[in-house]
Backbone as a printed PyTorch tensor [residue, N CA C, xyz], in Angstrom:
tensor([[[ -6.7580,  50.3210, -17.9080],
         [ -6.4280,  49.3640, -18.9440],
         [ -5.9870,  50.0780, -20.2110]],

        [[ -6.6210,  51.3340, -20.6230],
         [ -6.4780,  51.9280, -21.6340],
         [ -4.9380,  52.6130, -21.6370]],

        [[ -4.6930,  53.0350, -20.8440],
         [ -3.4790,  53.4720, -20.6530],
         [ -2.3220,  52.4500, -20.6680]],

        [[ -2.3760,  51.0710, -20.0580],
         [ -1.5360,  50.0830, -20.6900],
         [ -1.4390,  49.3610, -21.4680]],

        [[ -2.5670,  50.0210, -22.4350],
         [ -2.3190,  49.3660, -24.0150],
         [ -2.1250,  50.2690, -24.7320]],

        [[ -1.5890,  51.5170, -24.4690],
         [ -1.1470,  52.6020, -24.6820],
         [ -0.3040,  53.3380, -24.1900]],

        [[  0.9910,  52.7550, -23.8460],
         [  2.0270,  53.0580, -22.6890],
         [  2.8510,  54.3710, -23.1790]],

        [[  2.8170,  54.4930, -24.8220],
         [  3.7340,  55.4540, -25.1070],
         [  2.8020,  57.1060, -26.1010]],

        [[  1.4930,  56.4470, -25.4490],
         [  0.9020,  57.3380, -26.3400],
         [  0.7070,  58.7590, -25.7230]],

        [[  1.0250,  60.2210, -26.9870],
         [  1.4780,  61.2450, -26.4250],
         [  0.4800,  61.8380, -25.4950]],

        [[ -0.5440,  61.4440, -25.6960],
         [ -2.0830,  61.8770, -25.2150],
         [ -1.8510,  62.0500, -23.8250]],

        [[ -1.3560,  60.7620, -23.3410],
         [ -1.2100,  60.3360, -22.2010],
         [ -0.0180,  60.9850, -21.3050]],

        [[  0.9500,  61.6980, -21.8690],
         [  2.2370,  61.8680, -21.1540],
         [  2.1640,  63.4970, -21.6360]],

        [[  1.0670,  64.1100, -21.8230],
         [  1.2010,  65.2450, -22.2070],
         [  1.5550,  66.6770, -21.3550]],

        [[  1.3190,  66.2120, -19.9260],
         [  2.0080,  67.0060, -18.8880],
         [  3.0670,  67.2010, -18.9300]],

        [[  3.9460,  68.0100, -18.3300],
         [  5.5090,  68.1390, -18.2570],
         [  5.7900,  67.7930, -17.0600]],

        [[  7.0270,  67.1810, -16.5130],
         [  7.2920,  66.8990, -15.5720],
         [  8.1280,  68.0450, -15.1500]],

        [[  7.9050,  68.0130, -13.8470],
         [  9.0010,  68.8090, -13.1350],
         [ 10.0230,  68.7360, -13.5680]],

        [[ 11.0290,  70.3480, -13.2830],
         [ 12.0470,  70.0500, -13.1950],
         [ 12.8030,  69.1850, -12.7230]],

        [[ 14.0700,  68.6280, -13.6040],
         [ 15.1910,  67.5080, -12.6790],
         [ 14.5820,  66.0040, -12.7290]],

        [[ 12.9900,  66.4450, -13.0210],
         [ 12.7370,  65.1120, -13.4610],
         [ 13.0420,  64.0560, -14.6020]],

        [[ 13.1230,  62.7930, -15.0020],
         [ 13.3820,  62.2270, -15.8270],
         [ 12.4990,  61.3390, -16.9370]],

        [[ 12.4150,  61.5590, -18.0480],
         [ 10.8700,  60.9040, -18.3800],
         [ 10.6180,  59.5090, -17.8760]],

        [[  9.9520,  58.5180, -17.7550],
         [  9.3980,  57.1170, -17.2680],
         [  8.9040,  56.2140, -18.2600]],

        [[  9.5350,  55.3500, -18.3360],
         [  8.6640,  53.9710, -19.1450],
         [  7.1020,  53.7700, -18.6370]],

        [[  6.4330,  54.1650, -18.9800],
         [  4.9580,  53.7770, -18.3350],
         [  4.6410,  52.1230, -18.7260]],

        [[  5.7640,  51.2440, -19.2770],
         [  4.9680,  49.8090, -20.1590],
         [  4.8360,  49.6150, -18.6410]],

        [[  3.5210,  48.3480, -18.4160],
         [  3.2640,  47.9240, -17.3910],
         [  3.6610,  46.3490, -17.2260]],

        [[  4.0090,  45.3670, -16.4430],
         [  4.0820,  44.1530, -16.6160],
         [  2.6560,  43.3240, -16.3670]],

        [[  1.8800,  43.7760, -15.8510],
         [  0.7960,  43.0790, -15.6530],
         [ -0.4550,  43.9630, -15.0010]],

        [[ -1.8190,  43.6840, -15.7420],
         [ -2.8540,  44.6960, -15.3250],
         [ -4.0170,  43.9790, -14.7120]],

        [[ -4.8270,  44.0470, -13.2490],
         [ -5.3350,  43.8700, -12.2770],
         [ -6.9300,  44.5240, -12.4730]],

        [[ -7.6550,  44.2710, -13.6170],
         [ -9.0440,  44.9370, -13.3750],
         [ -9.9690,  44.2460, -12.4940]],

        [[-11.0330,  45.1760, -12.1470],
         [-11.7530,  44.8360, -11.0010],
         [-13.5590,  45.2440, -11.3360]],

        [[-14.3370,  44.8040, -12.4000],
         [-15.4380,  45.0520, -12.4580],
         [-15.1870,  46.1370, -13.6030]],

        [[-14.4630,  46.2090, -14.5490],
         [-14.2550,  47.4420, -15.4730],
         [-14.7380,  48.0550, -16.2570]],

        [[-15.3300,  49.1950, -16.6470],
         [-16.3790,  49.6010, -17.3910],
         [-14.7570,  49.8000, -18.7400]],

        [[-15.2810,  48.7150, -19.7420],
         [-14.0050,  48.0990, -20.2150],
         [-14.6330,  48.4910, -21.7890]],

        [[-15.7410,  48.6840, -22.2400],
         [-16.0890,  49.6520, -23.3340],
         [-17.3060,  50.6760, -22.7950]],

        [[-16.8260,  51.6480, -22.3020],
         [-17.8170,  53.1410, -22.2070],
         [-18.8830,  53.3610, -22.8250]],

        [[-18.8270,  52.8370, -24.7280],
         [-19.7230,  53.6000, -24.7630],
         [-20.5830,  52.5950, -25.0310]],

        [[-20.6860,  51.2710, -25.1940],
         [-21.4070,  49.9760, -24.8860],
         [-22.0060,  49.9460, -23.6870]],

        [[-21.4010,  50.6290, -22.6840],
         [-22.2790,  50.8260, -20.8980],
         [-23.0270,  51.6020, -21.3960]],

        [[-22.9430,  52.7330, -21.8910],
         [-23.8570,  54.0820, -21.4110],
         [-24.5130,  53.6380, -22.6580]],

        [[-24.7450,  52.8060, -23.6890],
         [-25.7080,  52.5820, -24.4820],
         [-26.5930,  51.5810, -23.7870]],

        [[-26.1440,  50.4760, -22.9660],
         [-26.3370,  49.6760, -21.7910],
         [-27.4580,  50.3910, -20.6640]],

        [[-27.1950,  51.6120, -20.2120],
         [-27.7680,  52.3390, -18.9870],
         [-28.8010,  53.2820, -19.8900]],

        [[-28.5190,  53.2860, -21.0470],
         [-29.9870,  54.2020, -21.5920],
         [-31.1660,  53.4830, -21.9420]],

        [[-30.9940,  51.5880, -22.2730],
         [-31.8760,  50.9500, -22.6610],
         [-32.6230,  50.7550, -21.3340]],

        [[-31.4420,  50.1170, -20.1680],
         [-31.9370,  49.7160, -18.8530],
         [-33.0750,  51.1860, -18.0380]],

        [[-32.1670,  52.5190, -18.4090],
         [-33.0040,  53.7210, -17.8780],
         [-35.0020,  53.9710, -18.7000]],

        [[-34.6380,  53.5540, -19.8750],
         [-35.9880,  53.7790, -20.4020],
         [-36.8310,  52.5060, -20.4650]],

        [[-36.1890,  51.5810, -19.5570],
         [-37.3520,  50.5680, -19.1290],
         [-38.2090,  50.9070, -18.4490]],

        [[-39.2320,  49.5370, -18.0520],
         [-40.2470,  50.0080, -17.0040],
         [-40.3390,  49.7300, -15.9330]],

        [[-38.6450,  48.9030, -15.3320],
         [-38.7150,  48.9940, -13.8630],
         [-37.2090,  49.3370, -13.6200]],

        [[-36.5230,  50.8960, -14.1120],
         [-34.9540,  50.8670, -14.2050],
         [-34.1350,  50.1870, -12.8580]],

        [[-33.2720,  49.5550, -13.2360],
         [-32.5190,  49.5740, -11.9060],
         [-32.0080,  50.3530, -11.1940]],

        [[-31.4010,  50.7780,  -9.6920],
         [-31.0730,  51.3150,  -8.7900],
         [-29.7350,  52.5000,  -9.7020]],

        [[-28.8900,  50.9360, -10.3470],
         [-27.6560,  51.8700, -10.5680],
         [-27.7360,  52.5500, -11.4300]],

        [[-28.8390,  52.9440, -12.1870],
         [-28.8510,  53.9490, -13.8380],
         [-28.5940,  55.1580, -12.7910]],

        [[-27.2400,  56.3410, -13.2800],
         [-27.0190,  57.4040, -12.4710],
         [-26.3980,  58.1190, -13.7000]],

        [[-26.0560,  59.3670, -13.7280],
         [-25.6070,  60.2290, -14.4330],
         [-24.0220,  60.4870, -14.4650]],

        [[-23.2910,  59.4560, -13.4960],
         [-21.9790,  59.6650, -13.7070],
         [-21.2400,  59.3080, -14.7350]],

        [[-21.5430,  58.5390, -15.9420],
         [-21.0980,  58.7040, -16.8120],
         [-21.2420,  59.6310, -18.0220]],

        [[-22.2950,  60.5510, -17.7390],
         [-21.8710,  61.6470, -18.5740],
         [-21.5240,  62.3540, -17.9050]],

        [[-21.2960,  62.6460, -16.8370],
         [-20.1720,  63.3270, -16.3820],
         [-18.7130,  63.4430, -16.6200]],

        [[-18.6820,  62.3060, -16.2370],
         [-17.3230,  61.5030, -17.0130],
         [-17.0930,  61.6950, -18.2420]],

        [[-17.9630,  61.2520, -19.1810],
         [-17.1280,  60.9220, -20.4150],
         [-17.8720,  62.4170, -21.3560]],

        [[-18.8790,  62.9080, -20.9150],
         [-19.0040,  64.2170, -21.6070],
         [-19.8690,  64.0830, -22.9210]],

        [[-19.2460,  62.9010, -24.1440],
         [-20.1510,  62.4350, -25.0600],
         [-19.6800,  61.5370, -25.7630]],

        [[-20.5340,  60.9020, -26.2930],
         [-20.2020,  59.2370, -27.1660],
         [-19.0330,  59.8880, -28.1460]],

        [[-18.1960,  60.3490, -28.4590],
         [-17.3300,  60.6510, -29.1920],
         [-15.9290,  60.1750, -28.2520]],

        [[-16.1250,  61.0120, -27.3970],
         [-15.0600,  60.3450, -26.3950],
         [-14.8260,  59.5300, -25.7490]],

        [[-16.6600,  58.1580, -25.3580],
         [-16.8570,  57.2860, -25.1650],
         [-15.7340,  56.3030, -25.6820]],

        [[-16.1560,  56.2580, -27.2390],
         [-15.5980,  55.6400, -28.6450],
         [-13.9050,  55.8200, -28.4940]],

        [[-13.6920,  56.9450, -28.2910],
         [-12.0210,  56.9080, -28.6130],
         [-10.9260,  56.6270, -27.4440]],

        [[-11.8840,  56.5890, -26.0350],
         [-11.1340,  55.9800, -25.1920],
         [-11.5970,  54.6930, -24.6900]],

        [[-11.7140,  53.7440, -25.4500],
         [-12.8570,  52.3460, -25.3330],
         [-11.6200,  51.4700, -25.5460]],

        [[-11.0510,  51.2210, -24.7100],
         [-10.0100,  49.6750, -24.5380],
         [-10.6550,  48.7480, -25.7790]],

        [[-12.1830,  48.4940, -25.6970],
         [-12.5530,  47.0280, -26.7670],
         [-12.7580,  47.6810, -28.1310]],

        [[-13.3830,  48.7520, -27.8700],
         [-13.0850,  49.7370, -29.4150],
         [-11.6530,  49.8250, -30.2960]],

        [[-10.7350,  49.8840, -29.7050],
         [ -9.2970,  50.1840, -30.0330],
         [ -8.6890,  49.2680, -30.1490]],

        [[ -9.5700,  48.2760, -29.6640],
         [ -8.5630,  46.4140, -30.3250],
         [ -9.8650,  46.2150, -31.5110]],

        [[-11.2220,  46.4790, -31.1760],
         [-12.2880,  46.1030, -32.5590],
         [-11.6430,  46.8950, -34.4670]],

        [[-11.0070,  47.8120, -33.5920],
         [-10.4290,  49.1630, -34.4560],
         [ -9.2380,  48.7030, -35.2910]],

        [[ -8.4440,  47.8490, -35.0130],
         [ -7.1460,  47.2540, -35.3160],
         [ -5.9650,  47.9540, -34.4560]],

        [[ -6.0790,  48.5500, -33.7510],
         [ -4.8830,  49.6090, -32.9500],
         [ -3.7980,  49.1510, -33.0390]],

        [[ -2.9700,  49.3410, -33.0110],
         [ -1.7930,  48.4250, -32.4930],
         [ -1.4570,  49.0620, -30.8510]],

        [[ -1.3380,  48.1040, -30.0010],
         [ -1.4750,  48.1860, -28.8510],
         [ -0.7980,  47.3550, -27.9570]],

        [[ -0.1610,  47.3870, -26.5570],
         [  0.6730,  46.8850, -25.6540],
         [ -0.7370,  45.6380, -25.1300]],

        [[ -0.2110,  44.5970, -24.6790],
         [ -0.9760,  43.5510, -24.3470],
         [ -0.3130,  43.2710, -23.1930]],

        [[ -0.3650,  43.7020, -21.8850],
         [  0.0970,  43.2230, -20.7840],
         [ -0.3090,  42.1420, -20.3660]],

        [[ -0.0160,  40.7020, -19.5880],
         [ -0.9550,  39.8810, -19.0980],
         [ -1.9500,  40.5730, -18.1480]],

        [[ -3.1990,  40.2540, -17.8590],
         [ -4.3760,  40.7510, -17.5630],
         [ -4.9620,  39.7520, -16.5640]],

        [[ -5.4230,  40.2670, -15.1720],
         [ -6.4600,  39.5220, -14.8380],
         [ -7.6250,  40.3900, -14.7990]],

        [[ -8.8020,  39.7290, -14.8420],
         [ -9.9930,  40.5880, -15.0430],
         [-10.8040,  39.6480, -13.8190]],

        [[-11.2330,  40.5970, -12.9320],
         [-12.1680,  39.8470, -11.6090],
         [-13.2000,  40.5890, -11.9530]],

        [[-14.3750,  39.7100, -12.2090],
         [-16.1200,  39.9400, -12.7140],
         [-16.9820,  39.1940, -11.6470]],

        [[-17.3890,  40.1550, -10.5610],
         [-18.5320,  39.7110, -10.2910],
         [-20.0620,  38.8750, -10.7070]],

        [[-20.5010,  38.0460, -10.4270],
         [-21.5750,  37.5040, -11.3660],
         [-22.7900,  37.3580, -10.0610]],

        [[-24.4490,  37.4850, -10.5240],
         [-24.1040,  38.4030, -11.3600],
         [-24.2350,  39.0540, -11.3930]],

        [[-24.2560,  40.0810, -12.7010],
         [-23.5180,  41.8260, -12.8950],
         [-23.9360,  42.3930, -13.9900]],

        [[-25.5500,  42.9620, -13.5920],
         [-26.3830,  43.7310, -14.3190],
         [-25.4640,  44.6990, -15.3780]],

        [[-24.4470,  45.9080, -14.7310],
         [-23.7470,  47.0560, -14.8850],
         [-22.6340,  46.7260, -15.8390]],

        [[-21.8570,  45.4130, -15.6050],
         [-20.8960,  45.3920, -16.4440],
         [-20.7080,  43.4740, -17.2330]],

        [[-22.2360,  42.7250, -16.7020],
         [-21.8440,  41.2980, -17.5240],
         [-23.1890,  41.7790, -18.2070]],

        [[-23.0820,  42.4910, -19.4790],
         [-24.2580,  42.3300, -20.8700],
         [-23.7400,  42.0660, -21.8020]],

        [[-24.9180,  41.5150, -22.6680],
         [-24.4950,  41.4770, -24.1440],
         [-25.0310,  42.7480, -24.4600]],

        [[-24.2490,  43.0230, -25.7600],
         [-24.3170,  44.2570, -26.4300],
         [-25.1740,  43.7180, -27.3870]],

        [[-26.4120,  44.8410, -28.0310],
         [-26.8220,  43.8280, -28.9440],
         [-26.3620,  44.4460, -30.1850]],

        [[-25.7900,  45.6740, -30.2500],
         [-25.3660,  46.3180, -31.1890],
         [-24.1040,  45.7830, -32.1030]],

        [[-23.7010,  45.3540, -31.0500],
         [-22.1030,  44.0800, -31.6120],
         [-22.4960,  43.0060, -32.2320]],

        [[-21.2930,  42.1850, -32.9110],
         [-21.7510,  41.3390, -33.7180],
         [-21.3340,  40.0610, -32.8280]],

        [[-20.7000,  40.1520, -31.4870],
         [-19.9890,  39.1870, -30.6860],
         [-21.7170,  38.4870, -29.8140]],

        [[-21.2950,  37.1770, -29.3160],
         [-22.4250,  37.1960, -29.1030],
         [-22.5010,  36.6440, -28.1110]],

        [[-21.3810,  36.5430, -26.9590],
         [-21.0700,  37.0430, -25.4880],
         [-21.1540,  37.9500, -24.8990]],

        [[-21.1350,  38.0840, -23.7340],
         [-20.8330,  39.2950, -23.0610],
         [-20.0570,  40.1360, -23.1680]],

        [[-19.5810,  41.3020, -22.4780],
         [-18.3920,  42.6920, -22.6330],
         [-17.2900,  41.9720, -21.9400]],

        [[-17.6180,  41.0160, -21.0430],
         [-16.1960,  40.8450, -20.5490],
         [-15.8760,  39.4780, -21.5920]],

        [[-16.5350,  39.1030, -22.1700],
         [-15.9480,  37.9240, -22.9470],
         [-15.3570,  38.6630, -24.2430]],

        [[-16.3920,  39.5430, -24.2160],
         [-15.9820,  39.9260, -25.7210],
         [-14.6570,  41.2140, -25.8440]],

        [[-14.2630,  41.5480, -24.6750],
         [-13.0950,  42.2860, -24.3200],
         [-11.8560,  40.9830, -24.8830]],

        [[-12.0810,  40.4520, -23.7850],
         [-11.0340,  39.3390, -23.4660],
         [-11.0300,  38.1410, -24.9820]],

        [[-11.9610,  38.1390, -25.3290],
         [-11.0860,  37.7070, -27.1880],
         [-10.9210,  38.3880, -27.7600]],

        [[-10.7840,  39.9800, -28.1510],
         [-10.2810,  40.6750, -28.8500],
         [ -8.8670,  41.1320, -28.1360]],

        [[ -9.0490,  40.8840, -27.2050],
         [ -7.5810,  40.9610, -26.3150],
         [ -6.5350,  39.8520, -26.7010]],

        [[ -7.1930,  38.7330, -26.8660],
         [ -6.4260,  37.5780, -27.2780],
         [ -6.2000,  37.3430, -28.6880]],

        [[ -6.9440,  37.9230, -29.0740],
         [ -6.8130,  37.7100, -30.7210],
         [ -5.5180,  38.5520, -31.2870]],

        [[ -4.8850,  39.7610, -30.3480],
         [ -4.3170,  40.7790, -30.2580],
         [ -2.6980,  40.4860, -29.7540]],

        [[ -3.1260,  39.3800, -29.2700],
         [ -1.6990,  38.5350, -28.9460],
         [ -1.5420,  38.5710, -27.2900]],

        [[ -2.4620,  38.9460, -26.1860],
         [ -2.8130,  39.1070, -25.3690],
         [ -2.8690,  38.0950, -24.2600]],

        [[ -2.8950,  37.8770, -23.0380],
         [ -3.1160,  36.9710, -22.0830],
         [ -4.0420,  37.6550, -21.0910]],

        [[ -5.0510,  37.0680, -21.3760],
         [ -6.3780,  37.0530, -19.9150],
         [ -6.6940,  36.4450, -19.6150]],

        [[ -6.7590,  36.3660, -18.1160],
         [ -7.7880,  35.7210, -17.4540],
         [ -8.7570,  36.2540, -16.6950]],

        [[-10.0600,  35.4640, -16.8880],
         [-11.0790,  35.9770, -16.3440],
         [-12.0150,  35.4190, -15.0310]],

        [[-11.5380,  35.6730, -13.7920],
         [-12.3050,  35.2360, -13.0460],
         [-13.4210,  35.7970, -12.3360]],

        [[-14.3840,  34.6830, -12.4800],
         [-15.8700,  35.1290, -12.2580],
         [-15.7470,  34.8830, -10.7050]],

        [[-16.5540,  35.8750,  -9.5510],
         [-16.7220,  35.1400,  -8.5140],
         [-18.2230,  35.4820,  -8.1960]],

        [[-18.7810,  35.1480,  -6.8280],
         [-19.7330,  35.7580,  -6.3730],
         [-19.7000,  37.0540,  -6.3200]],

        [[-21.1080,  37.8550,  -6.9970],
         [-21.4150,  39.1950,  -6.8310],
         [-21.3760,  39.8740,  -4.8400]],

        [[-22.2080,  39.0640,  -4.6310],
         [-22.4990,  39.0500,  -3.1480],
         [-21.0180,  39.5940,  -2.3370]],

        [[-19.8940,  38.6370,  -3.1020],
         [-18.2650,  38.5800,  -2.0300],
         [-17.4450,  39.8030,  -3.1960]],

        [[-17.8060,  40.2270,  -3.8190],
         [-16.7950,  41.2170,  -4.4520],
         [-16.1630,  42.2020,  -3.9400]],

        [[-17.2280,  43.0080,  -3.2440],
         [-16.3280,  44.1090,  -2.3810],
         [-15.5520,  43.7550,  -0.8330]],

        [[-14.9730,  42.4150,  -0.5040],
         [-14.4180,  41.8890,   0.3260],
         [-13.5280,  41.2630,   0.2500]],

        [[-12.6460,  40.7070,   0.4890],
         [-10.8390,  40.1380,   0.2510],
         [-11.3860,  38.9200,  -0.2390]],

        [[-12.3460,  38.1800,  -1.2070],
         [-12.4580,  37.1190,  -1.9470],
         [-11.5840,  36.7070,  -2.6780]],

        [[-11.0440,  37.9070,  -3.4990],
         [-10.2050,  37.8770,  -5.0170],
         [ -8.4190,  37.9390,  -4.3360]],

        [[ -8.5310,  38.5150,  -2.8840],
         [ -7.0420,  38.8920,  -2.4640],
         [ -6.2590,  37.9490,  -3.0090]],

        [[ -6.6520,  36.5010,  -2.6970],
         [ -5.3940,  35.8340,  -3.1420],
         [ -5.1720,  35.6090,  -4.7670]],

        [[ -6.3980,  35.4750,  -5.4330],
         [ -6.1330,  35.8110,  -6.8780],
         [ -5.1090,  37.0320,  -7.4490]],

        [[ -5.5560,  38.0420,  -6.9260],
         [ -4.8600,  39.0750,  -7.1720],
         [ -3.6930,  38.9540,  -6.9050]],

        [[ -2.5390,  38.6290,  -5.9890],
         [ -1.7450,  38.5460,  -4.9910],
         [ -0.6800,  37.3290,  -5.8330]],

        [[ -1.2720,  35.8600,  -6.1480],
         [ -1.0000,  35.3070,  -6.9930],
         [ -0.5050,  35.5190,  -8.3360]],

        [[ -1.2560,  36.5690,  -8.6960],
         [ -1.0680,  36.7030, -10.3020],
         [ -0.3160,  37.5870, -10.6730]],

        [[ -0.5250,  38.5370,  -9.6970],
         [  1.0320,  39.9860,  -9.2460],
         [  2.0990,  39.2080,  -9.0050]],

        [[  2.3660,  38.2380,  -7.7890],
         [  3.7750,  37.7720,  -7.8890],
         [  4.1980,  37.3260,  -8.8740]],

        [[  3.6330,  36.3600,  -9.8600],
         [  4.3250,  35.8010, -10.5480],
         [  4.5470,  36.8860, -12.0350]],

        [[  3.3960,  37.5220, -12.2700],
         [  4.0240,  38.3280, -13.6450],
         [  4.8310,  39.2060, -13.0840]],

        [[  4.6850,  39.7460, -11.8710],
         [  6.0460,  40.8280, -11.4630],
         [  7.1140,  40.2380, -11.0620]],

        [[  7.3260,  39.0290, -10.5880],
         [  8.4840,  38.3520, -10.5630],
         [  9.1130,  37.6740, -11.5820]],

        [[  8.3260,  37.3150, -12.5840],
         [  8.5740,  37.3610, -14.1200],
         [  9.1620,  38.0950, -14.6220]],

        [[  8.8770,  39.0330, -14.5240],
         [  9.1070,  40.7350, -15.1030],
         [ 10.4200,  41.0570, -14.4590]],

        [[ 10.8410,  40.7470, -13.3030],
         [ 12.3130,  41.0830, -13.0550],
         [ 13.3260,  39.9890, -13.3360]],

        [[ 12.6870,  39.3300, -13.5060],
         [ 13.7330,  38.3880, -14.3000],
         [ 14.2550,  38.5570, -15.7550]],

        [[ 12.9680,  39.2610, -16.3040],
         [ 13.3050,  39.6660, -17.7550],
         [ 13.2900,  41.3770, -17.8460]],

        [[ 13.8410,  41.8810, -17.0650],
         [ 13.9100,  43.6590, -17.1960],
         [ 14.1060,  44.0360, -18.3030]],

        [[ 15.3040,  42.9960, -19.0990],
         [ 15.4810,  44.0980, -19.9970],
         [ 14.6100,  43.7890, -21.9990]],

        [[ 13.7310,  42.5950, -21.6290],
         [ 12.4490,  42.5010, -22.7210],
         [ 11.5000,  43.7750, -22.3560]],

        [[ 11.2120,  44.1520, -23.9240],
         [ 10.0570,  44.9450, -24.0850],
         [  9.1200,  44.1370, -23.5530]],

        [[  8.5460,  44.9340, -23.4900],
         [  6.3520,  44.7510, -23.2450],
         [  5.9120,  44.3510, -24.3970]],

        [[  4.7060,  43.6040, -24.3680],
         [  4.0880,  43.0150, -26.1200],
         [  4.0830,  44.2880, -26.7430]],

        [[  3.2450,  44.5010, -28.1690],
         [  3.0840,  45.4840, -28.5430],
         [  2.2310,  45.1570, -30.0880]]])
């Protein structure tokens, strides 16, 4: 997600391409999340309260500091941080598929001043941003199984068939 609200940022394209190669528009027409750890450092503040409880859950694991190394980098690659931030940023239409429910990624933050969840509170700062989401909740139980296929499948044809109809419009921004 971070990367398509950030299509031209140098951070991101900082490799060189091969020779003979040609640089690439990275704007995206439409973005497909699936359970998204959609502010980093709101999870791993999330997995330290849940870890120093007194009955942690299964999923408290150490792969996110692996990953992200430390709340500094949490913060600066945080999709909801960077719209809370004022960024100016690409707004692709969005579907967001959220399992419910969903210890790991449906909390409230209590540190925020929003007073929904991460995926709600993604998805109005997304919109406030000039943005289109949708958010569908399904069963936790059916997530990792072709539940969402036709959602997904649906929402790809039409913004990508959208999208070739209008090739030559920019991406929001």
């Amino acid at each position: 997600m971070l990367t398509a609200m950030r299509p031209s940022d140098p951070r991101y394209g900082s490799l060189a391409l091969p020779a003979g190669f040609t640089p690439q528009d990275a704007n995206v027409q439409c973005v497909v999340m699936t359970w998204p750890v959609i502010n980093p450092l709101s999870r791993y503040h999330h997995a330290l309260r849940q870890r120093a409880s007194a009955n942690p859950p299964d999923w408290i694991g150490e792969r996110h500091d692996i990953y992200w190394h430390d709340e500094e980098t949490m913060a600066e690659g945080n999709p909801t941080m960077a719209l809370e931030r004022g960024e100016t940023m690409s707004t692709p239409p969005t579907l967001w598929v959220q399992g419910l429910p969903d210890p790991v990624h449906d909390y409230n933050d209590p540190d925020s001043d929003f007073q929904g969840n991460e995926p709600d509170r993604f998805a109005a700062r997304y919109r406030a941003a000039g943005g289109n989401i949708e958010i569908a909740n399904i069963e936790q139980a059916t997530r990792a199984g072709n539940t969402t296929d036709h959602l997904v499948a649906a929402f790809c044809k039409f913004h990508l068939t959208a999208g070739l109809a209008n090739t030559n419009k920019p991406s929001a921004a």
